[in-house]
C-alpha positions in Angstrom: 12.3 25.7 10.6 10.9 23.2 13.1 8.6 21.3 10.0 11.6 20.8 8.3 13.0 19.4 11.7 9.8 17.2 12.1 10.1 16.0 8.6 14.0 15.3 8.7 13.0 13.1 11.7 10.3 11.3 10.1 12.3 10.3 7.2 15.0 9.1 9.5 12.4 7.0 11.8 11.2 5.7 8.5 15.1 4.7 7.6 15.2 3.0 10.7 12.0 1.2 10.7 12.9 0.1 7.5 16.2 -1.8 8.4 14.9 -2.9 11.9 12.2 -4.7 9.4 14.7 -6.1 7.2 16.6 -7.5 10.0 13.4 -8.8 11.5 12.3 -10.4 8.7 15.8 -12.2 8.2 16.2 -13.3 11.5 12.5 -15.1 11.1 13.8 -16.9 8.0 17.2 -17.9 9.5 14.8 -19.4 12.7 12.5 -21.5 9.6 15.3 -22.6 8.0 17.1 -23.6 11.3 14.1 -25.5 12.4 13.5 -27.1 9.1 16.8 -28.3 9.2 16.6 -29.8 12.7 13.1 -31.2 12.0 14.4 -33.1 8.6 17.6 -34.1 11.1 15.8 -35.4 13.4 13.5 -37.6 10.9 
């Protein structure tokens, strides 16, 4: 019983990890393109 606990737990860290990722990475490509945009503005 408790490896099948252990395991459910890993696989819903992993789910988590996953989207905290995603949302990571977005938020990094939303901060280029926001700077880009300013930069080029700015020029």
């Amino acid at each position: 019983m408790a490896k099948e606990e252990i395991k459910k737990l890993l696989e819903n860290s992993k789910k988590d990890l996953d989207v905290d990722y995603d949302n990571f990475v977005k938020s990094i490509k939303d901060d280029l393109s926001s700077f880009k945009k300013k930069t080029l503005d700015q020029i």
